[in-house]
MITI-312496 format. One record per atom (N, C-alpha, C, O): chain; x, z negated, y; residue number from 0. Coordinates in steps of 0.001 Angstrom, whole numbers, plus 500000, padded with zeros to 6 digits. Layout:
! MITI-312496
<A,<X,Z,Y>,NUM>,
...
***
This chain:
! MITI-312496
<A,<388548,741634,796066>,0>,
<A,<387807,742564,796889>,0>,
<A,<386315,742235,796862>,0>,
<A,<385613,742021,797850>,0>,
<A,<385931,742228,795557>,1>,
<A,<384461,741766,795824>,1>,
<A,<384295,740153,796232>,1>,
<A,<383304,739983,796943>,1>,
<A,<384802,739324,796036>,2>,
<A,<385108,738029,796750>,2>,
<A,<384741,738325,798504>,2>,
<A,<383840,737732,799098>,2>,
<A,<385565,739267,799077>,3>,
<A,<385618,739427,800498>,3>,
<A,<384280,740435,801370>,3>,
<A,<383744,740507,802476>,3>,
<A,<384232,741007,800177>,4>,
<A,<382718,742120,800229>,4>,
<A,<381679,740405,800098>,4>,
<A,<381377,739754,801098>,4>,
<A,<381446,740146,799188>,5>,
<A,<380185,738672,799124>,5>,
<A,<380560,738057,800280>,5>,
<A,<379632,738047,801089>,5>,
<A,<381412,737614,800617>,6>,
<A,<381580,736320,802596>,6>,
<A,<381351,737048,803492>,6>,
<A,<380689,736450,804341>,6>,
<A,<381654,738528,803884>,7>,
<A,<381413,739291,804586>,7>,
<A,<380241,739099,804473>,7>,
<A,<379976,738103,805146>,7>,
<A,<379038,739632,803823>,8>,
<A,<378047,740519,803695>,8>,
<A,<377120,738754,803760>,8>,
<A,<375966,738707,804184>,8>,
<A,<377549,738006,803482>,9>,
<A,<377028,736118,803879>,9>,
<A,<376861,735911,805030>,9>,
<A,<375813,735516,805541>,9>,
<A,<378317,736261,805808>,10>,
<A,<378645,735760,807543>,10>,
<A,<377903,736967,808117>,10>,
<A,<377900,736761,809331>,10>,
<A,<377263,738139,807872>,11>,
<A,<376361,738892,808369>,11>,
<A,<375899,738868,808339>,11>,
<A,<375449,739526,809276>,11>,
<A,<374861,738316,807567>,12>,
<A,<373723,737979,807066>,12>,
<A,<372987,736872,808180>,12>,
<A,<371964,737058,808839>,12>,
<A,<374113,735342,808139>,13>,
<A,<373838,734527,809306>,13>,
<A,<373520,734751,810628>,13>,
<A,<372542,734309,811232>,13>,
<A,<374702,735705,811190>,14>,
<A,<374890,735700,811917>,14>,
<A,<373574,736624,812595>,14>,
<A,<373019,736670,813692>,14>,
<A,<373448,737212,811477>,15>,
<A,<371886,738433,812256>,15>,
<A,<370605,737546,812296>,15>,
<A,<369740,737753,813148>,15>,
<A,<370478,736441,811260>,16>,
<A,<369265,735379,811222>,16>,
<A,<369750,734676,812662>,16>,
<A,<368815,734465,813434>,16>,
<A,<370719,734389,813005>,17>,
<A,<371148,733545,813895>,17>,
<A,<370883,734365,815325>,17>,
<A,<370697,733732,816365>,17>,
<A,<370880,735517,815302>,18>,
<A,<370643,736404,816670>,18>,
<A,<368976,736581,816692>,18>,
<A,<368288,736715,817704>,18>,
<A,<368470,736542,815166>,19>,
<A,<366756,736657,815298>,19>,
<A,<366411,735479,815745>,19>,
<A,<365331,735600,816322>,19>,
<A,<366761,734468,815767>,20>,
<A,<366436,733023,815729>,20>,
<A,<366386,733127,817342>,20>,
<A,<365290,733127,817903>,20>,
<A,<367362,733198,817941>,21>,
<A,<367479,733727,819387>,21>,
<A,<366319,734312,820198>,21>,
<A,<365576,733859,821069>,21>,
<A,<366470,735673,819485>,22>,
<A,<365556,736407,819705>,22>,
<A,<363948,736104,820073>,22>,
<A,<363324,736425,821085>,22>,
<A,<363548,735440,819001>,23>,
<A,<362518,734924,818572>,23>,
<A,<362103,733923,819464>,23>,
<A,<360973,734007,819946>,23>,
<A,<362757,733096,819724>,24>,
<A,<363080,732083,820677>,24>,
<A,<363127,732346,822201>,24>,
<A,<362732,731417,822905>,24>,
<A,<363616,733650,822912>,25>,
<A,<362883,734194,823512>,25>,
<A,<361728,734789,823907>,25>,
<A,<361256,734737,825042>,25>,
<A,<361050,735636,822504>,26>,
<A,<359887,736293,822818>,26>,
<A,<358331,735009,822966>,26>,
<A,<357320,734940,823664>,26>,
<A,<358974,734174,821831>,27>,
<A,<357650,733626,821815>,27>,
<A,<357785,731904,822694>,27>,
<A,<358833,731258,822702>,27>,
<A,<356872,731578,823162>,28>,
<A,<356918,731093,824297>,28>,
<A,<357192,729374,823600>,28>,
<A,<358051,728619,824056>,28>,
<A,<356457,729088,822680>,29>,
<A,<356046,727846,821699>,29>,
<A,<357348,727529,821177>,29>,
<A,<357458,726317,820995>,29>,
<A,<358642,728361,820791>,30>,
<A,<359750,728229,820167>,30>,
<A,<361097,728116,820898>,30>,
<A,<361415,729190,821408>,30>,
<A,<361984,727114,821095>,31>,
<A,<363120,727219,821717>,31>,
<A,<363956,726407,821337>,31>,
<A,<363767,725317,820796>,31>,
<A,<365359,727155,821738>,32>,
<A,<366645,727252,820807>,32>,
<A,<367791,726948,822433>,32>,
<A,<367853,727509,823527>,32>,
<A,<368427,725947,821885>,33>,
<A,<369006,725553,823428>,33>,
<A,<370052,726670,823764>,33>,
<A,<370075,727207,824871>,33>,
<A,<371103,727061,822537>,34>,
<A,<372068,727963,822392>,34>,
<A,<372536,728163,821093>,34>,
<A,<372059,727775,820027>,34>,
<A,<373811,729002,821392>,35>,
<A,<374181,729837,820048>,35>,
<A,<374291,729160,818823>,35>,
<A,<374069,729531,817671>,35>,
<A,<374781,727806,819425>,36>,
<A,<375733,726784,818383>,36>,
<A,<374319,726249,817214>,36>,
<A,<374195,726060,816003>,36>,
<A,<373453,726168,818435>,37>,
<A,<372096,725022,817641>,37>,
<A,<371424,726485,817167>,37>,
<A,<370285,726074,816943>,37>,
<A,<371376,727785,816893>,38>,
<A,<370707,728692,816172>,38>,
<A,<371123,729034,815333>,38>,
<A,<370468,729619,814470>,38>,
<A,<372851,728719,815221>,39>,
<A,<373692,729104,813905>,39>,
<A,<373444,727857,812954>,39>,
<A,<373303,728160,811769>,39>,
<A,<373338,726007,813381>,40>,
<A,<372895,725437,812865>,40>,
<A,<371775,725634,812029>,40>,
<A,<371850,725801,810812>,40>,
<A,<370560,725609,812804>,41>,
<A,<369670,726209,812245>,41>,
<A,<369124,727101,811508>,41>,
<A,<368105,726920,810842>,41>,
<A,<370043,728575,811604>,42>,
<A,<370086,729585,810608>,42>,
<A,<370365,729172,809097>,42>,
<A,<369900,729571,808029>,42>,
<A,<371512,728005,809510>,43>,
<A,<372159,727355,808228>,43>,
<A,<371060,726742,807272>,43>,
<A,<370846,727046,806099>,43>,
<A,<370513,725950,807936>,44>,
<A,<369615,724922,807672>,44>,
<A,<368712,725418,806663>,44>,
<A,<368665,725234,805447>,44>,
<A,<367678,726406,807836>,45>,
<A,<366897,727251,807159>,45>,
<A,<367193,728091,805571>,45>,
<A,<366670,728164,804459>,45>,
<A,<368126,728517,806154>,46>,
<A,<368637,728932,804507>,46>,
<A,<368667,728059,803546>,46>,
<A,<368058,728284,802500>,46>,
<A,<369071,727409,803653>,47>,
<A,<369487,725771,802518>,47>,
<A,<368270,725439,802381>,47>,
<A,<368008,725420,801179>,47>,
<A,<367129,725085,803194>,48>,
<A,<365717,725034,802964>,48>,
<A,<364864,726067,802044>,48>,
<A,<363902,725872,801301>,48>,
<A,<365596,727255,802387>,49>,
<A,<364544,728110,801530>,49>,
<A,<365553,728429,800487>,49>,
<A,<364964,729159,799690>,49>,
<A,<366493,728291,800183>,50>,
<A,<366971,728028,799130>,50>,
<A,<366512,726725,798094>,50>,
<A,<365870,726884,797057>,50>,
<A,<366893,725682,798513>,51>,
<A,<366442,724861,797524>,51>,
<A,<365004,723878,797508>,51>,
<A,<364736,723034,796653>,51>,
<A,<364124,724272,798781>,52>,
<A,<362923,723625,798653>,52>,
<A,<361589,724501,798654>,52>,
<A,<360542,724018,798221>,52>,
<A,<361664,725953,799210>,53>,
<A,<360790,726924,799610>,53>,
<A,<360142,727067,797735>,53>,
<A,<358945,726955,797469>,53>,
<A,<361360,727356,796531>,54>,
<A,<361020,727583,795399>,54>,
<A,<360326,726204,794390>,54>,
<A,<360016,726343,793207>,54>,
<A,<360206,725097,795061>,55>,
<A,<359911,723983,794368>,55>,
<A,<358381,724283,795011>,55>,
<A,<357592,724717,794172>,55>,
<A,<357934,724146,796141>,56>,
<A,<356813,724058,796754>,56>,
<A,<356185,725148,796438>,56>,
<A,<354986,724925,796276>,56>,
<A,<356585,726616,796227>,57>,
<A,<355922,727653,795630>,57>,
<A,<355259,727466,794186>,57>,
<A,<354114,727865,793973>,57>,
<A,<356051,726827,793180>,58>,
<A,<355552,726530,792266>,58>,
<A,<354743,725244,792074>,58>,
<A,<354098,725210,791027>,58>,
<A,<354658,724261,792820>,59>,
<A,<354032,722838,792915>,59>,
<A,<352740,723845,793555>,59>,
<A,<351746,723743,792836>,59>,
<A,<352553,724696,794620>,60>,
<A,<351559,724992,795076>,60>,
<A,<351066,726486,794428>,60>,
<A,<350521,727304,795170>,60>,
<A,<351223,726684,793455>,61>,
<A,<350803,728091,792363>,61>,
<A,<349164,728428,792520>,61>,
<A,<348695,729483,792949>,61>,
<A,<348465,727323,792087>,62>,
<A,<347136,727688,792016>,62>,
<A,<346761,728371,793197>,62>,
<A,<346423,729545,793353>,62>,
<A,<346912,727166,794238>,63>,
<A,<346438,727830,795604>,63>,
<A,<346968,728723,796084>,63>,
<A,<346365,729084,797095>,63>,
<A,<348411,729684,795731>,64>,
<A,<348837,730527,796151>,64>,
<A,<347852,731544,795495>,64>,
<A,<347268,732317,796254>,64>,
<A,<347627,731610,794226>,65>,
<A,<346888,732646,793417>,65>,
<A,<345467,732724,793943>,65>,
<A,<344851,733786,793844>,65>,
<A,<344774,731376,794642>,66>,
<A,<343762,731813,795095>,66>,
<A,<343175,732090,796226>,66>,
<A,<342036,732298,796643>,66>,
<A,<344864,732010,796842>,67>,
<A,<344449,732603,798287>,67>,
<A,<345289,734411,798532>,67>,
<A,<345583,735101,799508>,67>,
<A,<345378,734525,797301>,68>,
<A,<346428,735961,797127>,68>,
<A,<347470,736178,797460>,68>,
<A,<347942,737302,797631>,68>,
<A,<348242,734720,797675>,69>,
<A,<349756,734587,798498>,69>,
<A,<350003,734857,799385>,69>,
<A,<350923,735609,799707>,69>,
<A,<348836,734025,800410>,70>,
<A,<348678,733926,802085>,70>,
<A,<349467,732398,802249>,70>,
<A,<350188,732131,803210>,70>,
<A,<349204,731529,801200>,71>,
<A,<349740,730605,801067>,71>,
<A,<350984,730177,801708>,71>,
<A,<351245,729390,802618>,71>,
<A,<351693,730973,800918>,72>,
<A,<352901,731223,800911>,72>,
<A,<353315,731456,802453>,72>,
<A,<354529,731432,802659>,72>,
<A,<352557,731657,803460>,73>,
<A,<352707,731943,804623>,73>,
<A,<353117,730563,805178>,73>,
<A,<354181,730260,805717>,73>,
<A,<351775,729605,804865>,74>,
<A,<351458,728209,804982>,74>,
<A,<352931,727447,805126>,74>,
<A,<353340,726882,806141>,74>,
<A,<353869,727619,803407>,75>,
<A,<354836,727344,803201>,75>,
<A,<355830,727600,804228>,75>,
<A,<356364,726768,804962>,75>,
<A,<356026,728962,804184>,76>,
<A,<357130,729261,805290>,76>,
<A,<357365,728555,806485>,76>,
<A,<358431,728260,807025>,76>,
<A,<355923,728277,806888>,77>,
<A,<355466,728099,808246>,77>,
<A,<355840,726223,808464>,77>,
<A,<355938,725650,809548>,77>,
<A,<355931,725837,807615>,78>,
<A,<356220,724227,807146>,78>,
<A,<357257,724266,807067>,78>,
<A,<357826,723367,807687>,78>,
<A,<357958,725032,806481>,79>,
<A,<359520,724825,806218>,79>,
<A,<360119,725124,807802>,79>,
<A,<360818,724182,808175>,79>,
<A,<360061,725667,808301>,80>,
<A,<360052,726415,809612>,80>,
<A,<359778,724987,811056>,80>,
<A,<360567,724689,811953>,80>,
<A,<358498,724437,810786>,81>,
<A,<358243,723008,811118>,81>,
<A,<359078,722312,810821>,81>,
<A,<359938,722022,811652>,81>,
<A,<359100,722004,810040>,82>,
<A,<360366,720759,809398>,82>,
<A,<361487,720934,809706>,82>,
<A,<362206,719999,810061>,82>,
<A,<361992,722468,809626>,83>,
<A,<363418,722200,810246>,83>,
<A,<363449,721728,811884>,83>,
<A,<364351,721024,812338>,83>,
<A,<362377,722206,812640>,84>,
<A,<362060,722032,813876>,84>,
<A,<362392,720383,813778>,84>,
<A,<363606,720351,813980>,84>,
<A,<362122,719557,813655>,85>,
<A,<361335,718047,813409>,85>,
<A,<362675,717229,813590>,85>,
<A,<362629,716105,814090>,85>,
<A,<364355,718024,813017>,86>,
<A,<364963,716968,812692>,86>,
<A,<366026,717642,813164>,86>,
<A,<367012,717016,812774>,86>,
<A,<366451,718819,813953>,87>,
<A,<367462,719321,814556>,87>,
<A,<366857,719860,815883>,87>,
<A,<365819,720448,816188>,87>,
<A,<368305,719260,816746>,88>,
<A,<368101,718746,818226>,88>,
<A,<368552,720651,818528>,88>,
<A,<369359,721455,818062>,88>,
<A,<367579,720649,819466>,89>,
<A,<367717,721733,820565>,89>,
<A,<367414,722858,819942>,89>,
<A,<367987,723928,820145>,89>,
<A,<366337,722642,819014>,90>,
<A,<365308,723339,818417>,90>,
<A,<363782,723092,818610>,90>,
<A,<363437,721969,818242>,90>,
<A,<363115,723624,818942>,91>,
<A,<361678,723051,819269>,91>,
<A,<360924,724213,819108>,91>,
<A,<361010,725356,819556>,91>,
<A,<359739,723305,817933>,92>,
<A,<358541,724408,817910>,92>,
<A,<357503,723521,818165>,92>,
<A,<357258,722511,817505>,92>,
<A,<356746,724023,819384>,93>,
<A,<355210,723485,819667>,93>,
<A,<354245,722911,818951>,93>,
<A,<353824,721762,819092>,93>,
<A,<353804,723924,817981>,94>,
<A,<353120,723360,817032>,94>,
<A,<352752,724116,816029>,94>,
<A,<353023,725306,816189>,94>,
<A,<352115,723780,814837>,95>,
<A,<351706,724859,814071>,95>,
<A,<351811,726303,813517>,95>,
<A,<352318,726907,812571>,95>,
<A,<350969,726553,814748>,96>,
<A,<350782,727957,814710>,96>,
<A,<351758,728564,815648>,96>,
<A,<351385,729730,815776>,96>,
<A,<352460,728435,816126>,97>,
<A,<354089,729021,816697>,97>,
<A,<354984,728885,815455>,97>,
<A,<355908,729687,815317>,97>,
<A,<354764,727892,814510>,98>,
<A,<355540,727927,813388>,98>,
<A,<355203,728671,812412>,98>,
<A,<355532,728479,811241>,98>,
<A,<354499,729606,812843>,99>,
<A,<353363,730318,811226>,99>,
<A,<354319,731879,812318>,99>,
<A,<355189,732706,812043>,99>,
<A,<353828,731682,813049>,100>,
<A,<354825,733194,814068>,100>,
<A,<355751,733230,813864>,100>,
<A,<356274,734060,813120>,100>,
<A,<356431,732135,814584>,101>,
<A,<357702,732340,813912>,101>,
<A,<358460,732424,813022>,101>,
<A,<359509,733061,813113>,101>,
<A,<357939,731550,811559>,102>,
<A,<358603,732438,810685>,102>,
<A,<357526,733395,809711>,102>,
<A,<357358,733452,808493>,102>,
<A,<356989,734000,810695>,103>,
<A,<356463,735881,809948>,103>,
<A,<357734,736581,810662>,103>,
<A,<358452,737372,810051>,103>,
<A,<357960,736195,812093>,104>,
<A,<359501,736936,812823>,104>,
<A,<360666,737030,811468>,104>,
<A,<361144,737774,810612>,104>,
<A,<360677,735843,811962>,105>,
<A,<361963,735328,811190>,105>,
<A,<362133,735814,809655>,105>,
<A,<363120,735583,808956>,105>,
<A,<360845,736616,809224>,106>,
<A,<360857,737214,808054>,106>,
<A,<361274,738554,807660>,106>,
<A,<361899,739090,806744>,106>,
<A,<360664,738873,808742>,107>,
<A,<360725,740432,809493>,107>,
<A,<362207,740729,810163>,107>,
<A,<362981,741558,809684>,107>,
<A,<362386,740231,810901>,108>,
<A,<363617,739930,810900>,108>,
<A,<364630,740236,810238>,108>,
<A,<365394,741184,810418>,108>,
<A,<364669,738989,809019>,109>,
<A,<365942,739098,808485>,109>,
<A,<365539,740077,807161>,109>,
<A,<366509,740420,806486>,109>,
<A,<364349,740513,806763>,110>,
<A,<364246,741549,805817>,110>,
<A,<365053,742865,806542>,110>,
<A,<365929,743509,805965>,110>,
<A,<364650,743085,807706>,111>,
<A,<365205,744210,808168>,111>,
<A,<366992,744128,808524>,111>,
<A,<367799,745040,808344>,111>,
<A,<367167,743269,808864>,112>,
<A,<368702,742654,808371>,112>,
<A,<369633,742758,807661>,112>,
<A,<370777,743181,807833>,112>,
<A,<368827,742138,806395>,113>,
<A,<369410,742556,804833>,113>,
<A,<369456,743741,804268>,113>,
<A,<370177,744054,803321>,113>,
<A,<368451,744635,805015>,114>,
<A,<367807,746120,804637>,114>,
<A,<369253,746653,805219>,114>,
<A,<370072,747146,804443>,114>,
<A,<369519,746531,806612>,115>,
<A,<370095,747113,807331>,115>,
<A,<371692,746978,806876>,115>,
<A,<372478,747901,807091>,115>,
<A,<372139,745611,806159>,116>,
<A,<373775,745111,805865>,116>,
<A,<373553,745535,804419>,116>,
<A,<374743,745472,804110>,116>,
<A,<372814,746010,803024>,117>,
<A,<372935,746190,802447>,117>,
<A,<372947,747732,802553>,117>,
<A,<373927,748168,801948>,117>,
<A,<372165,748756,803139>,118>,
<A,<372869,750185,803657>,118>,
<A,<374227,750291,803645>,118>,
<A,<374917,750907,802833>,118>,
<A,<374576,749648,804601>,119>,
<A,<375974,749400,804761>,119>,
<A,<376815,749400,803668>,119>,
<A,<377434,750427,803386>,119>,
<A,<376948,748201,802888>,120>,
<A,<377696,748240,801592>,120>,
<A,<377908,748960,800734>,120>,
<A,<378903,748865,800016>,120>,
<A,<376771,750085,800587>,121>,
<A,<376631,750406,799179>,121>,
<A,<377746,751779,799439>,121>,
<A,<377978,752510,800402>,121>,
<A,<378353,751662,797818>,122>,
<A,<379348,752792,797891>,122>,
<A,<379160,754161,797073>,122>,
<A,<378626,754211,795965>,122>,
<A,<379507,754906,797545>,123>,
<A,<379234,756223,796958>,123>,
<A,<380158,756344,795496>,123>,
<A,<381354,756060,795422>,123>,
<A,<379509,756717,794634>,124>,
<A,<380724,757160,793313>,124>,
<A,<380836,758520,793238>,124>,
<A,<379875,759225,793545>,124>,
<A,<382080,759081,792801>,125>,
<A,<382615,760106,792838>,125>,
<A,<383017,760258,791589>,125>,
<A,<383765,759453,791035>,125>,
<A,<382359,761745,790810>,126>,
<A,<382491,761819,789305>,126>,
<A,<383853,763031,789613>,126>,
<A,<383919,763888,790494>,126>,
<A,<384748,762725,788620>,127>,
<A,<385912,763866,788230>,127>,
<A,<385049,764440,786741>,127>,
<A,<384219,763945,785979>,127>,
<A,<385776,765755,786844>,128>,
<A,<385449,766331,786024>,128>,
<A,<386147,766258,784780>,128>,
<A,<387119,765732,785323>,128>,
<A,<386347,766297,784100>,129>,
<A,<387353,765876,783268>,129>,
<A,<387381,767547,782128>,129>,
<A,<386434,768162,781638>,129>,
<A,<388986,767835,782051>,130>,
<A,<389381,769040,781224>,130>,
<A,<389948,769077,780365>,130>,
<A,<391090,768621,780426>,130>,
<A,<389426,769673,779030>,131>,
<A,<390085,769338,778091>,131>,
<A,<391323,770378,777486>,131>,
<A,<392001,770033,776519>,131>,
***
């Protein structure tokens, strides 16, 4: 059960980054996503990126995060965000600063996402009284 609760609450997770990605890709003019297939790619991607490279570069770049009060960290996003752009087809970000937008979206986004699928999950407990 909890096995099927964790893939669930995974494939929702994507799939809502994968509709912001969309989204996003509509509103802002600098960013575009050919279709569903290349935003679910990309959702993928992204994840796997900020999974295993977002936390190496946070700490390689510490000082300057601390002395810019972890605006930095924006910098980062905004690179990782670039880069995935750079090497998967029927994704395109303009330049830069469409990549610094887009993923503050893409942050916003999927915080409200996770906010929204973890509501969801959570279960109520129910105390018995117990008589002796």
């Amino acid at each position: 059960m909890f096995t099927m609760y964790v893939s669930m609450t995974l494939i929702l997770r994507l799939l809502f980054n994968t509709l912001g990605l969309l989204l996003i890709a509509n509103l802002v003019d600098g960013i575009s996503v050919d279709d569903f297939y290349t935003a679910l790619i990309t959702a993928i991607i992204l994840g796997v990126l900020n999974l295993i490279i977002r936390p190496i570069l946070l700490i390689l770049t510490l000082p300057i995060t601390i002395l810019t009060l972890g605006l930095f960290a924006f910098v980062i996003n905004a690179g990782i965000f670039f880069f995935a752009a750079s090497f998967i087809d029927g994704f395109d970000v303009a330049n830069f600063w469409y990549a610094l937008l887009g993923s503050v979206l893409m942050s916003i986004f999927s915080t409200i996402g996770n906010r929204w699928i973890n509501s969801k999950g959570q279960k109520t407990v129910k105390y018995r009284e117990i008589k002796d």
